[in-house]
N, C-alpha and C positions, 0 to 999 in steps of 0.2 A: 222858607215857610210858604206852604203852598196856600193858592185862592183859599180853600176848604177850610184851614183852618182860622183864618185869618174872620173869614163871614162866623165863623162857631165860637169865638173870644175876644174877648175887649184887651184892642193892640193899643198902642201908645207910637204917636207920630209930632214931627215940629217943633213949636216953639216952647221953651222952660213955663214949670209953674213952681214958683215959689213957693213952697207946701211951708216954709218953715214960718214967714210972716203971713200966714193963713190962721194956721194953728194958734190957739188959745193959749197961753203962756202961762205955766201954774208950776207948784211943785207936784212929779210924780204923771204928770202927764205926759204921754205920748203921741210921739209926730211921725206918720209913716204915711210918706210923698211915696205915688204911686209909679210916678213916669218926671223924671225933669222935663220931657217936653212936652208940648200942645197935645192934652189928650185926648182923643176921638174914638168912641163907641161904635161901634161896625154891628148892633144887636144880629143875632141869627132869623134867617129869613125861617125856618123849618122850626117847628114844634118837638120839643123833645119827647121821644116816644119811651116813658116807663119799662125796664126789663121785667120784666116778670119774674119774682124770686122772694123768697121765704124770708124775712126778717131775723137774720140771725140773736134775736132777742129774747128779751118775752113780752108776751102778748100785752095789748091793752097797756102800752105806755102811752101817759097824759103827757105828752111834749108837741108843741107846734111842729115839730120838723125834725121823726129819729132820723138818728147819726151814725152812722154802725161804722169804726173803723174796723182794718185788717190790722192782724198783728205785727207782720212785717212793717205796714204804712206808718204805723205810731209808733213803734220804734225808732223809725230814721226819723222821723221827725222831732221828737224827745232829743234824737245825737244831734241831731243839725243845732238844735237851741242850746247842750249846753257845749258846743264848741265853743261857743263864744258866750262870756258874763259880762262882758262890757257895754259890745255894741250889737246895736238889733242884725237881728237878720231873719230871711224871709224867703219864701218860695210858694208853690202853688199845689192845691191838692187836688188827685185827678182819680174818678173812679166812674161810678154809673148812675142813675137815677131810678132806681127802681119801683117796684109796688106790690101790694099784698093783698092778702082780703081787710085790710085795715089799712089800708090807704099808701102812699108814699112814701119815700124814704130815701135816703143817701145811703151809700155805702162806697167808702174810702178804701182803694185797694190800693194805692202809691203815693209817695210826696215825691214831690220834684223840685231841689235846692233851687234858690235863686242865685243863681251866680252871675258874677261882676256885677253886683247891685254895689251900691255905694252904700254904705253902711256907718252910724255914729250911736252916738248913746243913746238917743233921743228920736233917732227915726232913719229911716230906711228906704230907698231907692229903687223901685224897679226900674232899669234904666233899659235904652232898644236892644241893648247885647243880653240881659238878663231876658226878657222877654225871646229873643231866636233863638239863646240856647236852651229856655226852656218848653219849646213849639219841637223843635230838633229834638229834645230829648223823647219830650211825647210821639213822635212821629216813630223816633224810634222802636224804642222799649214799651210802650202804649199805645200802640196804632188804634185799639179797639178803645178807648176808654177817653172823657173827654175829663172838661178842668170841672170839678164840682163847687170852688173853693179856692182859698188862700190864706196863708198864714205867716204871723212873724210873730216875734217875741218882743217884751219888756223887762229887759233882763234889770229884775231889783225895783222897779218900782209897780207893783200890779198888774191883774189883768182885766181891769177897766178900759175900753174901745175906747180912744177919745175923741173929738167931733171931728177929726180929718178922718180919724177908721172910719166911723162910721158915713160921711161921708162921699168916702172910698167906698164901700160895701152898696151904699144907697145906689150910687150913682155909675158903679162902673162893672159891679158881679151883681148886676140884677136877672140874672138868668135866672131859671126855677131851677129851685134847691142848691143854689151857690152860695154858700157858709164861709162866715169870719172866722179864722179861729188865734188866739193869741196865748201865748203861755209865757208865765216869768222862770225863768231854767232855775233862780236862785230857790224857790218858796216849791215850784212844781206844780203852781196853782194853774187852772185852764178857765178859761172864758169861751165861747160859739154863740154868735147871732148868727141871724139872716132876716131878709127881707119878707115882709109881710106887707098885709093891705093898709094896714096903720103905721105902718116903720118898720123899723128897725127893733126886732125880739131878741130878746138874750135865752138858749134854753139851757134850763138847768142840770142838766144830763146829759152822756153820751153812754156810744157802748164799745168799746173794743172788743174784738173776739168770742160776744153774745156777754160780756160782764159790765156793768153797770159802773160809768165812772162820773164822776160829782163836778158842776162847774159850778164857778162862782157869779155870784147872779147881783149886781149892783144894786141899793134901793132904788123904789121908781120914783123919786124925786130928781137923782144922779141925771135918769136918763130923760125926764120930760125935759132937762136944762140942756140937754144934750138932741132935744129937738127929736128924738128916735119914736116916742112912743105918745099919742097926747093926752093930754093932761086928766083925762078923765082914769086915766090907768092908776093914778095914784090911790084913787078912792079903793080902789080895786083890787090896792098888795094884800091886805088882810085874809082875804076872802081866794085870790092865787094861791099864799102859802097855805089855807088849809084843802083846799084841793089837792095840792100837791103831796099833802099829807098824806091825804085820802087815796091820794095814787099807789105812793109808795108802801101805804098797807095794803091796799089791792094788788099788788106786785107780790109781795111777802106771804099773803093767803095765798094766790095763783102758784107761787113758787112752794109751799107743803103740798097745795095739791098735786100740785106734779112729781113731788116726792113721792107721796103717797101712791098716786098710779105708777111709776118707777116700780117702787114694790110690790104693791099685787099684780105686777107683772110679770115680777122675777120669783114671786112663790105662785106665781099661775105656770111660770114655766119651769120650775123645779120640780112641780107636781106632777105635771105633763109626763116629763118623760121617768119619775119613779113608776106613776103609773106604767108606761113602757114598759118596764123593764119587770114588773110585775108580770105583766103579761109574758114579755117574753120568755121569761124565765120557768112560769107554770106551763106555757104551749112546749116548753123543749124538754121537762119532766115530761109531758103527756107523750110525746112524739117517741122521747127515749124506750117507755114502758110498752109501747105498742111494739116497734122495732123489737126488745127482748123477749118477749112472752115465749116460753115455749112451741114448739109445734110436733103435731104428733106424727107418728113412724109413719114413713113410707115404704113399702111391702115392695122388693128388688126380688127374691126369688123363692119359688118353694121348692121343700125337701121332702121326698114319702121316707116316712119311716114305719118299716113295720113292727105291729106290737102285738104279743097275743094277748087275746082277753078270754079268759074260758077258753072252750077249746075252740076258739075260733081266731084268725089271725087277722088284723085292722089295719089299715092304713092310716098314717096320718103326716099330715103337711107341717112340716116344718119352715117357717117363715124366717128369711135374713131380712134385716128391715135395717133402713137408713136413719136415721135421729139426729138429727142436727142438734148439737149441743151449745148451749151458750158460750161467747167466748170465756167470762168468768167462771163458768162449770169447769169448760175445760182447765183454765188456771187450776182450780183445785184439784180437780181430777188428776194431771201431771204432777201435784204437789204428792199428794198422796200415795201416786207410785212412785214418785222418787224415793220417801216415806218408807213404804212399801220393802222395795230391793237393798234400803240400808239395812234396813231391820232382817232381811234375808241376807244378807254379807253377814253382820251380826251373829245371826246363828250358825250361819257356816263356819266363823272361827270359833264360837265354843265350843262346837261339837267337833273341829280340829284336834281344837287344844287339849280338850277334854280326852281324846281318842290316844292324842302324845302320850298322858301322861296314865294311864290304864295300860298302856305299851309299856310303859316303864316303871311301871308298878307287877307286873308279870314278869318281864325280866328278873328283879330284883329277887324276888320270892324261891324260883327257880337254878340257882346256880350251878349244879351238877346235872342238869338235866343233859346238858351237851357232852358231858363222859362220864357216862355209863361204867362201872367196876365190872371188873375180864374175873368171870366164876374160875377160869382154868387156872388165871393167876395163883388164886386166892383159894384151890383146895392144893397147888403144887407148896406154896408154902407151910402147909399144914401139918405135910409130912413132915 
């Protein structure tokens, strides 16, 4: 683990801290020890500088602090929680700090397990080998991308932070825009604070993949006991939930409108190109009719022919001329003589056949004509 990273994240060095007789003792509450030993904060000397990038969301979300995961990111992390129903487990989420024309924002492009953390029902260890191999991993596979965040589960009993998370969160991921985030793998339920000028906020939303997903948000009584938020925010749920209300129907309008321009976009560009095709279609009729049009003779050679008229003899030119014929004239025109010479074959055998049987209707008529009676015969027998 190099210097760099080490000034850019809260490492854990030394001596044990007993997370577990720290922690408040109740039913359904969770204990999640961040380091067994002597923890020390290394804050980053350097200001995080915002990426600059579009909010995979939609606009004009009321949240203290959007969350935009990836869908890959939330995936592995959904598997990592429910490998295990029993006992907690936990890793760290690493992505960018970005910004918009509406201000800041997280965005979660990877989780990275915590491995060799010590793990039980009730709470969860980032211990110094969890921490290197998860610096080693970043270093690897995420060289570009820092730790936004961390998360572990409470498999089965909620996802209410309890005063060591939060704690934890207050005191050791105070970097800007470094998020809690917890989930129960039995219910699917998700929780996300982060650190504000008053505490410790819980926000009621996130987004995956530009989709809108629902956390659970504890009364603010839970959290003034819990030291996160002060007491004057109680007076204040009322009047929270209906803003939020009011959010999420300003989400809902914003979301038809953009339906709406969706579609008169897509009949502004249907239209577009009928039009097109309108046109094109009338410019290649006009172009074809131009191209066709007849054209008249061209005059190749004269002929004098003489004529008499009275008694006088005239000359006169006879013209060969060239004519370009359409190629469809021409079609008909070879139809025609084809037409033409059948109908000439045609007559030629009727008047064959015709000719045959006139031969042999003359024959027939005629049978003596070929021997002639001998007068010499026919006076010697007379005698």
């Amino acid at each position: 683990m190099n210097r760099t990273r080490e000034e850019e994240s809260t490492h854990l060095k030394n001596n044990s801290v007993n997370r577990t007789a720290q922690a408040p003792s109740g039913k359904g509450e969770s204990a999640t020890m961040l380091a067994t030993e002597k923890i020390v904060v290394s804050p980053s000397g350097e200001s995080v500088k915002p990426v600059r990038r579009q909010f995979p969301g939609p606009r004009n979300a009321d949240v203290a602090l959007r969350v935009a995961f990836e869908r890959r990111a939330n995936a592995d992390l959904v598997a990592h929680a429910r490998e295990s129903l029993e006992l907690e487990v936990c890793g760290v989420l690493v992505g960018e700090i970005c910004q918009d024309d509406e201000g800041p924002f997280v965005h979660v492009q990877a989780a990275i397990r915590g491995t060799a953390a010590s793990e039980a029902s009730t709470h969860v260890t980032f211990t110094q080998a969890t921490w290197t191999s998860i610096h080693q991993t970043l270093e690897r596979d995420y060289p570009k991308l820092r730790i936004v965040g961390w998360y572990h589960t409470h498999p089965g009993f909620g996802v209410e932070f309890s005063d060591m998370d939060l704690f934890i969160q207050q005191n050791f991921f105070g970097g800007p825009g470094q998020i809690a985030f917890v989930t129960d793998p039995l219910s699917g339920a998700v929780a996300i604070c982060l650190n504000t000028a008053s505490g410790v906020r819980y926000l009621p939303r996130f987004w995956v993949d530009g989709r809108e997903q629902p956390c659970r948000v504890p009364a603010a009584k839970t959290l003034e006991a819990a030291g996160a938020v002060p007491g004057g925010a109680a007076a204040e749920a009322g009047s929270s939930e209906l803003e939020q209300l009011e959010a999420r129907v300003s989400q809902l309008v914003q979301a038809m409108d953009e339906q709406l321009s969706w579609q008169h976009n897509f009949m502004l560009f249907c239209g577009f190109f009928f039009c097109l095709g309108v046109i094109v279609a009338v410019g290649y009729f006009i172009i074809k009719t131009y191209n066709s049009r007849l054209e008249p003779p061209q005059v190749r050679q004269m002929i004098p022919v003489a004529i008499q008229v009275g008694d006088k003899t005239v000359m006169l030119g006879v013209g060969v001329v060239e004519w370009k014929v359409p190629d469809e004239l021409n079609a008909v025109m070879l139809q025609e003589e084809l037409l033409r010479k059948a109908a000439e074959e045609r007559e030629a055998k009727e008047i064959a056949k015709k000719l045959q049987k006139e031969g042999k209707s003359l024959t027939n008529a005629t049978p003596g004509a070929t021997n002639p009676p001998n007068p010499t015969s026919a006076a010697t027998t007379n005698k």
